[in-house]
C-alpha positions as CSV (number, residue, x, y, z in Angstrom):
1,X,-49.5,-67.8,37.3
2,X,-52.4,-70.3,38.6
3,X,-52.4,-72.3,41.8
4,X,-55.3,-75.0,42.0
5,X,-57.0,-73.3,39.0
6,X,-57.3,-70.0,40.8
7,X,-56.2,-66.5,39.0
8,X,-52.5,-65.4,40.0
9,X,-54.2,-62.4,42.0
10,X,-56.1,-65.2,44.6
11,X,-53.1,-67.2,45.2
12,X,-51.6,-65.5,47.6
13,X,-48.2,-65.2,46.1
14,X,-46.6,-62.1,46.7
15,X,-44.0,-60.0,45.5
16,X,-44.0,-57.0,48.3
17,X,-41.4,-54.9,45.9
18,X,-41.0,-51.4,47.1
19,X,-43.1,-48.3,47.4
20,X,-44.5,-47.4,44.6
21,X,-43.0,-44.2,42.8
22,X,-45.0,-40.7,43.7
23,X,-45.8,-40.1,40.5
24,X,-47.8,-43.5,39.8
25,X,-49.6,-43.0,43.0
26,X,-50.3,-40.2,41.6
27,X,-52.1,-41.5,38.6
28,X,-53.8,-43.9,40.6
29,X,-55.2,-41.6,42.7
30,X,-57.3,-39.7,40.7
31,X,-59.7,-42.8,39.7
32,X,-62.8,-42.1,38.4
33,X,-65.2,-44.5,39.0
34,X,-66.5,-45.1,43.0
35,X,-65.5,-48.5,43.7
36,X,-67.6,-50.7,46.0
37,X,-67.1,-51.7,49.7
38,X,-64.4,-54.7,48.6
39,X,-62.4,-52.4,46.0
40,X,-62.1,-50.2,49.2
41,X,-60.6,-51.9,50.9
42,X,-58.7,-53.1,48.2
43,X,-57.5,-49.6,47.3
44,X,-56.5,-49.1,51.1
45,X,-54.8,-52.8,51.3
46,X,-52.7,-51.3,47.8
47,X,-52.0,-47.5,49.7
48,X,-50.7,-49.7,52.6
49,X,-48.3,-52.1,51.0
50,X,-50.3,-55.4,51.5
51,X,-50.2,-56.0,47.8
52,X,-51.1,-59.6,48.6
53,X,-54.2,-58.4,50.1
54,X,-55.0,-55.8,47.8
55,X,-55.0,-58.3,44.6
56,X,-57.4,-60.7,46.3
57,X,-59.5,-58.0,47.0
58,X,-59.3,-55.8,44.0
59,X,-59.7,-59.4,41.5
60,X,-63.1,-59.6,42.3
61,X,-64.2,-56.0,41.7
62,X,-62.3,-55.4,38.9
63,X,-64.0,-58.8,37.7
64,X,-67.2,-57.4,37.9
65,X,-66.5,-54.5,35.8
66,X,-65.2,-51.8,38.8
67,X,-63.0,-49.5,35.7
68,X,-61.3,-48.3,39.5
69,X,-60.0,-52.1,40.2
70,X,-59.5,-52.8,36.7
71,X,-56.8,-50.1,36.7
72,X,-55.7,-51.1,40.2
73,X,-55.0,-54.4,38.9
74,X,-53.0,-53.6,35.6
75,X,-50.7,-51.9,37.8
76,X,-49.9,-54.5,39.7
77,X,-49.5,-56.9,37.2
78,X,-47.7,-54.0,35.2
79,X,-45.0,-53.8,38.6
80,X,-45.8,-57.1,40.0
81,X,-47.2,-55.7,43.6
82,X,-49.1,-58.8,44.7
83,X,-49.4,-60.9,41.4
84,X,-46.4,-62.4,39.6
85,X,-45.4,-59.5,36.6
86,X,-47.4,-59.9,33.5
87,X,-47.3,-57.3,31.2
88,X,-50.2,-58.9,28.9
89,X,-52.3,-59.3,31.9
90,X,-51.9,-55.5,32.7
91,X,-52.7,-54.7,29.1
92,X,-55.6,-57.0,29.7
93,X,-56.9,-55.1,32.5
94,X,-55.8,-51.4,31.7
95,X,-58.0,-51.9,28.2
96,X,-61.1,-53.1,30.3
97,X,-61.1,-49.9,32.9
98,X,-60.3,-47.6,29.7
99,X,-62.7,-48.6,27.4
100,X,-65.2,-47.2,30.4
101,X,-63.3,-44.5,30.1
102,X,-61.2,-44.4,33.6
103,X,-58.5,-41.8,32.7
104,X,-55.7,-43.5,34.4
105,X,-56.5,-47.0,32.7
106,X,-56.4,-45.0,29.5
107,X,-53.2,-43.2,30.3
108,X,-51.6,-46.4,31.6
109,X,-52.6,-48.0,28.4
110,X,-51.1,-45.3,26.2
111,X,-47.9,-45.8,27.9
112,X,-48.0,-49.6,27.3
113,X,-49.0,-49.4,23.8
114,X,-45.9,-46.7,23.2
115,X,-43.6,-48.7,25.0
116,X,-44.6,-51.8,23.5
117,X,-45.4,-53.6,27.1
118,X,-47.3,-56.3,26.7
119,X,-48.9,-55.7,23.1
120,X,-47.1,-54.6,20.2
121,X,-46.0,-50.6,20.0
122,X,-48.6,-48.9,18.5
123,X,-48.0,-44.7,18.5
124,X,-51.4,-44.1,16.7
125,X,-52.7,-45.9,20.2
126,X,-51.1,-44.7,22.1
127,X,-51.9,-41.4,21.2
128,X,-54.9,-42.1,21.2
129,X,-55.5,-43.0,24.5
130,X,-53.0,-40.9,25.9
131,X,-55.2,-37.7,24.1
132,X,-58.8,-39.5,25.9
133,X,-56.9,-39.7,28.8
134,X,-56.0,-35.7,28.7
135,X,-59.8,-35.4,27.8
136,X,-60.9,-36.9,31.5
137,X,-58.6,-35.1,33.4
138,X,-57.7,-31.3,35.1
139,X,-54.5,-29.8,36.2
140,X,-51.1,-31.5,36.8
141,X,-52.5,-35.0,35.3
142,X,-54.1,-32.9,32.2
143,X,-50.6,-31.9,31.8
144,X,-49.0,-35.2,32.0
145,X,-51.0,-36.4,29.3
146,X,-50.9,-33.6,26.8
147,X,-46.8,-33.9,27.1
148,X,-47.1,-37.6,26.9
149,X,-49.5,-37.4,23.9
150,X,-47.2,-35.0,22.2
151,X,-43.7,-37.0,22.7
152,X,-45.3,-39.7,20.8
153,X,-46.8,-37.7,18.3
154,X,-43.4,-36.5,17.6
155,X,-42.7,-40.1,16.5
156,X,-45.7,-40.1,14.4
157,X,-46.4,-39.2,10.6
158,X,-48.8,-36.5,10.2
159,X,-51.4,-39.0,8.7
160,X,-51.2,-41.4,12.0
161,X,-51.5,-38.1,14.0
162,X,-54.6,-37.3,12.1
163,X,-55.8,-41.2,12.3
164,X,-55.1,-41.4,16.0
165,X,-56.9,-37.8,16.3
166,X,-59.8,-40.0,14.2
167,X,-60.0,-42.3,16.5
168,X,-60.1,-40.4,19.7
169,X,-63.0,-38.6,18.6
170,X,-64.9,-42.0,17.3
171,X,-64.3,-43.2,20.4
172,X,-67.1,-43.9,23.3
173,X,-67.0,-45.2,26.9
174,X,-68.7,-48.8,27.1
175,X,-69.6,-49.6,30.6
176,X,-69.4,-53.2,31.3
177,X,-72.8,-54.9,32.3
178,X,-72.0,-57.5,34.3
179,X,-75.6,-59.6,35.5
180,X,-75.3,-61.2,38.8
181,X,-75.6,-64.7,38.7
């Protein structure tokens, strides 16, 4: 949703929702990518329930290729914290902070892709992402992922197993360059 040409996440419309669930937060909090001075505050507008806030903020960073804001933002258009819910949006910005290979965007992204949220399912992406995403990551999150990765693989083929396995390895983190203008 657009007011006076201005992306959903400027408007200032606001859904405050409630607290997020532990294990989201979670997931968002082991970011990879240090965010600048406005994705900061961002984050800390988002941890503090000024969604509102938090979008305006986070928009702009994750616009200029932040991976840490880009998976900020997917969530909330994913939930609908501080933007109106739009699950193609979320996809949007999930696939731009996992292709630099944030681990939560990827994980986030695998979920969407096996849930069919905003693109069509796709298990040999999901896996995919959801393995990349077990690649980046240590301890209770590793965990998360390699379970994830294998309940979908479990409603794979053994060929889209060994495509998705294909395509993880292919696969290389492309940092946006974004000039300044």
């Amino acid at each position: 949703m657009k007011s006076e040409g201005r992306p959903a996440y400027q408007s200032g419309a606001a859904n405050r929702g409630e607290r997020m669930k532990a294990y989201l937060f979670a997931a968002l909090a082991f970011l990879v990518v240090a965010p600048g001075a406005q994705a900061q505050r961002g984050e800390w507008s988002y941890v503090t329930g000024d969604y509102p806030a938090a979008a305006r903020r986070l928009g702009p960073a994750a616009e200029r290729g932040n991976a840490r804001a880009q998976a900020y933002l997917g969530f909330m258009y994913q939930y609908g914290r501080g933007v109106p819910q739009n699950h193609a949006l979320a996809v949007y910005w999930y696939r731009r902070g996992a292709e630099q290979g944030n681990a939560v965007a990827q994980h986030l992204l695998g979920l969407m892709y096996d849930k069919g949220q905003g693109v069509i399912t796709d298990h040999v992406l999901a896996h995919m992402w959801l393995n990349l995403s077990a690649a980046r990551t240590k301890g209770v999150q590793h965990e998360d992922n390699i379970r994830l990765r294998d309940a979908v693989a479990s409603k794979m083929s053994k060929g889209q197993v060994a495509d998705a396995q294909s395509l993880a390895t292919a696969w290389v983190p492309k940092p946006e360059i974004v000039g300044r203008r």
